[in-house]
N, C-alpha and C positions, 0 to 999 in steps of 0.2 A: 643573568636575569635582570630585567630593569625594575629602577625601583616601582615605578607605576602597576608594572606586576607582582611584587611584592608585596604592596601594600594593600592590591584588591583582593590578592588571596587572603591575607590575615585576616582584611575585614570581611570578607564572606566568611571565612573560621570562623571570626566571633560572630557575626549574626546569625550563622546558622548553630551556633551554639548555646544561642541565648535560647532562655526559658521562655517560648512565649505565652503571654498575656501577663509579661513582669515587665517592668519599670524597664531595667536592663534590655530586653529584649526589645523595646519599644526604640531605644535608645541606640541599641547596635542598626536597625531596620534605619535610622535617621541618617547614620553614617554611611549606612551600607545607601542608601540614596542618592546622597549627597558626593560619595565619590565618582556614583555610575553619572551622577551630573557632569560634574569637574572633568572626568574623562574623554563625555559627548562631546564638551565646549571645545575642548582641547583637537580631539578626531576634527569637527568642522572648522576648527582655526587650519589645520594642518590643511584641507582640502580648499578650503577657500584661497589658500594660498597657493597654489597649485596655478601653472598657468594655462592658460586660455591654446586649445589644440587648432592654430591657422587653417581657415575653410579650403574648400577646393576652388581653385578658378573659374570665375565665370565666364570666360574668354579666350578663346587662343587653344594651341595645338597640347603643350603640356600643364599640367596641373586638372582636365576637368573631367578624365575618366578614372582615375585612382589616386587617392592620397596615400601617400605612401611617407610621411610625417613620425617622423621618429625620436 
């Protein structure tokens, strides 16, 4: 298990274990936020990073009826 999973389980534990409409529970809800952020950034770093899948030919006998790009 990686830790980025380890550590959203915990913090969904404690958020959903907090009292809410207490301090704490306002508290866990902030963190439990703040990692579902950090996690996004992290997902679109990984995809942005990804590269670019080459179009098909605009010309000529091979490449303009299937891409077959693997």
């Amino acid at each position: 298990m990686s830790s980025i999973t380890s550590v959203s389980a915990s913090t969904v534990g404690n958020a959903s274990s907090a009292a809410p409409g207490t301090v704490q529970g306002a508290a866990a809800l902030m963190v439990l936020r703040k990692t579902m952020d950090m996690q996004a950034a992290g997902a679109m770093q990984l995809i942005q990073a990804l590269p670019q899948a080459p179009s098909l030919a605009a010309s000529g006998q091979l490449g303009t009826q299937l891409n077959v790009y693997a």
